[in-house]
C-alpha positions in Angstrom: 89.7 94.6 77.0 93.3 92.8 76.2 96.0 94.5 75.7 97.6 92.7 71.9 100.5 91.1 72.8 102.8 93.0 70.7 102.1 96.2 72.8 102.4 94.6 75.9 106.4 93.5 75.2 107.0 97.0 73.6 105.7 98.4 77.3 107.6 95.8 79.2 110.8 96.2 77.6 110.0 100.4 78.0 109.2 99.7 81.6 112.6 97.7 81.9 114.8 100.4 80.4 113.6 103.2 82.1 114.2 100.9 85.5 117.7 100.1 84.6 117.9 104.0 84.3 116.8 104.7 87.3 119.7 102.8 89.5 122.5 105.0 87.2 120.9 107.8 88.5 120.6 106.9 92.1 124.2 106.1 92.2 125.3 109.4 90.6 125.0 111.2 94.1 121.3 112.2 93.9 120.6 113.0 90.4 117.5 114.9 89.9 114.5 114.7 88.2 115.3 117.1 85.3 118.6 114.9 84.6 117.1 111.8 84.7 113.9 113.0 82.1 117.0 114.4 80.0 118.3 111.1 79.4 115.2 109.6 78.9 114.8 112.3 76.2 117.8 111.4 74.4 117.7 108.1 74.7 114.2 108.7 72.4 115.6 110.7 70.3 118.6 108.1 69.7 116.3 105.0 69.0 114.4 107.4 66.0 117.6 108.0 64.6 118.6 104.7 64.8 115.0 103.6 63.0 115.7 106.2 60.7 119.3 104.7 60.1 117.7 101.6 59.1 115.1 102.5 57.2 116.9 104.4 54.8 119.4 101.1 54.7 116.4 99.4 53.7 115.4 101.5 51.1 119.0 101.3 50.0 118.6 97.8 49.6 120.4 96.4 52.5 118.6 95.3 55.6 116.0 93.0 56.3 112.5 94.2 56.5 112.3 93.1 59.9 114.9 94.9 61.9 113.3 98.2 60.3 109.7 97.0 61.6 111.2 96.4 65.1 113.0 99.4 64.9 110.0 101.7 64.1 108.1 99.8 66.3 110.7 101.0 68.8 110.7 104.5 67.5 106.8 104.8 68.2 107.2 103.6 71.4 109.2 105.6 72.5 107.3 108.9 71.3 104.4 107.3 72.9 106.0 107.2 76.0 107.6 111.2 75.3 104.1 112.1 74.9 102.4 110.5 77.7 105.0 111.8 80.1 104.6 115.1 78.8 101.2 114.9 79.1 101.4 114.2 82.9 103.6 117.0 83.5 101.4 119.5 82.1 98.5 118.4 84.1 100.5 117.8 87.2 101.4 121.8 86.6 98.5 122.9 85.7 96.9 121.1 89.0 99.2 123.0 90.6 98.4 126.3 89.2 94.9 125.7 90.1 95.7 124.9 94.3 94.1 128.0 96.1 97.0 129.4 98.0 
């Protein structure tokens, strides 16, 4: 199976954020986990606003319909990639949980 080419950008430039991320946080004296997945967080929560943002321009009548595609196409991504992580989390815990002491 092929992945459709649109997806496979979307990932890359995902995959490329989050590793431009992760120098910021090395550099910041041993970040941690939790402060790192924070700003990943936020940084999801910023590109739906900013879809949001543009969408409503466009239904305004300004904008061009395709900086609101590629922004909502941004927007998914990244709640994609919210969900999948969260997803591991909870069965990385609830692995855990099931470890016989």
């Amino acid at each position: 199976m092929t992945m459709p080419a649109l997806h496979a950008v979307q990932a890359l430039s995902a995959y490329r954020a989050v590793d431009s991320a992760a120098p910021e946080a090395a550099s910041a004296g041993g970040a941690d986990f939790a402060s790192m997945l924070s700003s990943s967080l936020g940084s999801a929560v910023d590109t739906g606003r900013q879809a949001e943002a543009q969408a409503m321009s466009a239904i305004g009548g300004g904008g061009d319909l395709t900086s609101v595609v590629t922004a909502v196409s941004r927007a998914e991504l990244a709640l994609q990639t919210t969900v999948a992580v969260r997803d591991r989390v909870l069965q990385a815990y609830q692995d855990i949980i099931k470890m016989p002491i």
